[in-house]
C-alpha positions, 0 to 999 in steps of 0.5 A: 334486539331484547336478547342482544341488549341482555347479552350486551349488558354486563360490559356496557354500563352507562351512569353506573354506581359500584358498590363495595360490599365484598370480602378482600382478598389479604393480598390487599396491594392487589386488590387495591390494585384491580379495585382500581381497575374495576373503576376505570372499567365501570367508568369508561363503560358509564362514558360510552367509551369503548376503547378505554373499556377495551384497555382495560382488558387482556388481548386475549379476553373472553366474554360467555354472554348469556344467550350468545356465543362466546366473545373471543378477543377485543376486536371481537368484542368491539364489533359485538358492542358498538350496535349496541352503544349506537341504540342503548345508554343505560343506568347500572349498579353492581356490588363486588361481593368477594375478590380472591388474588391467587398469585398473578389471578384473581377472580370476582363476583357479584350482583348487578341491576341495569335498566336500558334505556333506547336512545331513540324513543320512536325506534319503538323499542323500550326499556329494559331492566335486568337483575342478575350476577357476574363472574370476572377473573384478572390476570397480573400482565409482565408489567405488574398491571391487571387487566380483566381476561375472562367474564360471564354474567346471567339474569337472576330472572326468569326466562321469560322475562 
């Protein structure tokens, strides 16, 4: 179950804190835009709402989970979730570190740290924390809106951990 949580983590984030420490790209209306984007993302994932993290994503998205197959599309990606919001909350903070817009794509990276908690002490499972980074890369859609289509994330920490 330990490996499904980390591999679950980086979409899944209850009581999140964000933190803005990135470089800007100097497309600074697209970037306001996809900060927005991101808020909403974290905010729904900090709900346990699945749906409006699923609205926040391209039809077509992709998630590379660590220690997982590839996670291809937004039902997909909700079955792979919804075992987890059943057992998990979690704390999380990230820092964007750096967010380019190159036309209608843009990419981001940064740091995370999250701690998961089970919703059910006597389940005999404990707590979790992580330490790692993420990459998510942006498409502009026909209505002029973002949406996140592709992300990966892994643990700074060692294997074994």
């Amino acid at each position: 179950m330990e490996a499904a949580v980390a591999s679950r983590r980086h979409l899944w984030s209850g009581g999140t804190k964000y933190h803005n420490k990135c470089k800007w790209s100097t497309d600074m209306d697209a970037a306001g835009e996809i900060r927005q984007l991101i808020d909403r993302y974290v905010t729904a994932g900090g709900k346990g709402d699945l749906q409006g993290v699923l609205d926040t994503l391209t039809d077509d998205v992709v998630f590379l989970p660590p220690n997982d197959t590839p996670k291809v599309g937004k039902e997909e990606l909700r079955r792979w979730l919804q075992p987890f919001q059943e057992h998990y909350t979690s704390k999380d903070i990230a820092q964007s570190r750096e967010l380019r817009v190159a036309g209608d794509i843009a990419y981001e990276w940064g740091l995370f740290q999250e701690t998961f908690t089970p919703k059910d002490p006597a389940s005999g499972n404990k707590p979790i924390s992580l330490d790692g980074k993420f990459l998510r890369v942006y498409h502009r859609q026909p209505d002029g809106s973002w949406r996140l289509a592709r992300a990966c994330w892994n643990s700074n920490l060692p294997a074994d951990s």
